[in-house]
N, C-alpha and C positions, 0 to 999 in steps of 0.2 A: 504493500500500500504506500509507506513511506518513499521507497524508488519511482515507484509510476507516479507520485504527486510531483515529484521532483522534475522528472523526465518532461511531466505535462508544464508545469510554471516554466520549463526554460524554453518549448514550444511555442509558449503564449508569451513570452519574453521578445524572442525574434521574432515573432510576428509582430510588435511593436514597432518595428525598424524598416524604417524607409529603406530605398533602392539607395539612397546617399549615404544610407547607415547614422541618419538623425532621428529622433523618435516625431511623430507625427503629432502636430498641434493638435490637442483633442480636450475633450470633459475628460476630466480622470474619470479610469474605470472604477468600477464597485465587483467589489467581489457578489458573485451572481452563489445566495445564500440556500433558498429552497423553492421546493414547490409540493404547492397543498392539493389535497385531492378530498372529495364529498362522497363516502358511502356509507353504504345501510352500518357496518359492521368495521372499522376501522384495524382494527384488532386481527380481524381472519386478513384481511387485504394486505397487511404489512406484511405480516407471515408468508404469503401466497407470494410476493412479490421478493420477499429474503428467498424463498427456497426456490423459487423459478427464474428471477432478474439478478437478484445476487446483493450489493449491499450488506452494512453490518448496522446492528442495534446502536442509537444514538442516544442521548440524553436522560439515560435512564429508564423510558419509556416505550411500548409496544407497541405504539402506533405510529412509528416514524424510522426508516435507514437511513444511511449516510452512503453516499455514493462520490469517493472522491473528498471533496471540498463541500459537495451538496447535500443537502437534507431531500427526502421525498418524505411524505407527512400524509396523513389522513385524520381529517375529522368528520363527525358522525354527520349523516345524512337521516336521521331518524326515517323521516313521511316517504324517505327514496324517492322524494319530487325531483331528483336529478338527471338530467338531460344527458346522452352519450352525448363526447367530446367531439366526436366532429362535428364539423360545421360552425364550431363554439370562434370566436377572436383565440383562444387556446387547443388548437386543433386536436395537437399529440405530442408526446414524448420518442421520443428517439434515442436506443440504445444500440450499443455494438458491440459484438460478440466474434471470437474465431471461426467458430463452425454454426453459419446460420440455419443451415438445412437442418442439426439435431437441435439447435434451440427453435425452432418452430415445431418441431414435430412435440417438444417437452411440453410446449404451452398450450399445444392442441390437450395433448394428454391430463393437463391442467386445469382445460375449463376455458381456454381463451378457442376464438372463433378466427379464421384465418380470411382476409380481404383478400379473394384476387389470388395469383399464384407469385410463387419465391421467381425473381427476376433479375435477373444482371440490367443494371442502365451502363453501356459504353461511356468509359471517363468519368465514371462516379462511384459507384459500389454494388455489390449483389443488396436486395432488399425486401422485403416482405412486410404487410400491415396486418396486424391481429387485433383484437378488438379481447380485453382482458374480462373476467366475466363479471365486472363493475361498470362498461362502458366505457371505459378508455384508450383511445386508439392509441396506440402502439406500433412506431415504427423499429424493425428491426434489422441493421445492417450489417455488412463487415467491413468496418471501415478501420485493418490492422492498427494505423496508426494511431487511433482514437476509441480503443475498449471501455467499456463502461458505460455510463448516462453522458450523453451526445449531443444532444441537442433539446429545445423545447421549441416547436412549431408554430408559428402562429397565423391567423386569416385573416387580410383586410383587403377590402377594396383597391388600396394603393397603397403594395408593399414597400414602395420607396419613403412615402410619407414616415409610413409607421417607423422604419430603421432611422428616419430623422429624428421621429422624438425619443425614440428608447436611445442612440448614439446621444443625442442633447441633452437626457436626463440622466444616465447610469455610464456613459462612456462606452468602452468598449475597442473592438477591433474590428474598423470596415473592410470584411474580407471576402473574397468568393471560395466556398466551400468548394475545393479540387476543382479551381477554378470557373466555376459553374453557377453556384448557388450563392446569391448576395446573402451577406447576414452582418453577424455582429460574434465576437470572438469576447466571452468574458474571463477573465481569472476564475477559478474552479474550473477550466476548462469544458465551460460549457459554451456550446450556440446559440443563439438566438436565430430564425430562420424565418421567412414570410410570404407565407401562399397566396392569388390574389383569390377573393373570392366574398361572397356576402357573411355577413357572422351575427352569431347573437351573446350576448355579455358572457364572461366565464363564471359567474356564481350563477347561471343558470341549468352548466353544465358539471361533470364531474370533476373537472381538472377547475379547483375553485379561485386559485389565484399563486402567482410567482414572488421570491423577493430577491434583494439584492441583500447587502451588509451594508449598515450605516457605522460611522465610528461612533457617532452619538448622537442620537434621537432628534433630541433641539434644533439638534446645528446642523444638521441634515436635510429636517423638513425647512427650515429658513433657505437652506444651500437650494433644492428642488425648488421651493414655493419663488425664488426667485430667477428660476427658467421658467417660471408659467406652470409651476403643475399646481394640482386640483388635490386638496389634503380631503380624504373624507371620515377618516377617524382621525382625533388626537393621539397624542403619545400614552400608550399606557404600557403599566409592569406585568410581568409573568413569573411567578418563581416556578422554576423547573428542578427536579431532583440534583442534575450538577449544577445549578446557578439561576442566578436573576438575569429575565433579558427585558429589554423595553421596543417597542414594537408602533408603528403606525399602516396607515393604507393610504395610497392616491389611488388617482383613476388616470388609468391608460387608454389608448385609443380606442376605440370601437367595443368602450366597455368591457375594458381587460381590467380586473382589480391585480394593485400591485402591491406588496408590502416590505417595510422595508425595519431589520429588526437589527439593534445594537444588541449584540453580545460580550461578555465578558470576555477579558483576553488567552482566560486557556480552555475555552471553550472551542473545538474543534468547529 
């Protein structure tokens, strides 16, 4: 774990560097922190996704792994009024794996529902879509040089807009994915990546909202609220079994909730 976080920061390091080998005028990036998901059963789904997606136990707690740098999180969806992810402004998740043919045959076996057939795209990577049996789409690639949680997907109308304001808000690295796919490169070595397409808000759907890392609450929402974002909760505390964290929400394009949480510093 410790080597591939390594391996991955010095990745996301040189991508930082221009053709001149100066680092590129930008918004500081934000460490890209987690992402929350809405089901009936929070508990069975972290489990389901530890022993089929991989991940380890974070924060003391059963309803959340750590993937890398990232959290993935589940909170309860009691009434199960939750909408599958596609179609959502939070499309899908995207992981990568060495051998996709047996990690899809695993997830079949699991309970997940397979889109369409396993595919090579020329100059990108073999890829397959499953749909998790929460509603989750799931993208699944091999993309060797990037194993693990990959990307986070998303849908707007005009995906060049949106990579304005999430680059303007959280920073980033404007990169084409194997030269191809426009996106946004964050520290935790994750993607940020944008479909065009019509959508409907992500607390409508099961993937309920993404955050970054703030250093501190305050001075954070002041830092955003003076690029024009939209604060929709204030700052408030959480004590977690390894520590206190404090946490807010804006609002992202096309009805994507964001959140964005200060944690303590030895807090993974």
């Amino acid at each position: 774990m410790i080597k591939r976080a390594i391996i991955q920061l010095a990745a996301f390091t040189a991508a930082l560097l221009c053709l001149n080998g100066t680092v590129a005028a930008q918004t500081p990036s934000k460490l890209f922190d987690h992402i929350h998901m809405a089901v009936g059963d929070p508990q069975a789904a972290a489990a389901w996704y530890l022993e089929n997606i991989g991940g380890e136990w974070v924060d003391g707690r059963t309803d959340r792994l750590l993937f890398n740098r990232t959290r993935i999180m589940w909170l309860s969806d009691r009434g199960n009024t939750r909408r599958p992810s596609q179609g959502s402004v939070v499309d899908h998740l995207g992981f990568s794996f060495l051998d996709l043919d047996a990690k899809v045959a695993q997830l079949q076996a699991a309970g997940a529902t397979l889109q369409g057939e396993i595919r090579e795209v020329p100059g990108l990577f073999k890829l397959a879509f499953v749909v998790d049996p929460w509603g989750t789409r799931l993208e699944l690639i091999e993309d060797f040089q990037h194993l693990g949680l990959h990307h986070i997907h998303l849908r707007d109308p005009n995906p060049g807009e949106a990579l304005d304001w999430y680059e303007n808000m959280f920073g980033g690295v404007r990169l084409n994915l194997k030269g191809r796919l426009p996106g946004l490169l964050y520290p935790g070595n994750v993607w940020i990546l944008v479909s065009e397409g019509d959508t409907f808000p992500s607390t409508e759907g099961t993937i309920d909202h993404f955050g970054f890392r703030a250093s501190t609450a305050a001075e954070t929402m002041a830092e955003l609220k003076g690029r024009g974002a939209y604060v929709t909760n204030l700052p408030r505390e959480m004590q977690l079994p390894n520590g206190m964290i404090e946490f807010f929400y804006m609002a992202g394009p096309r009805g994507a909730s964001v959140e964005l949480v200060q944690r303590q510093p030895d807090m993974p």
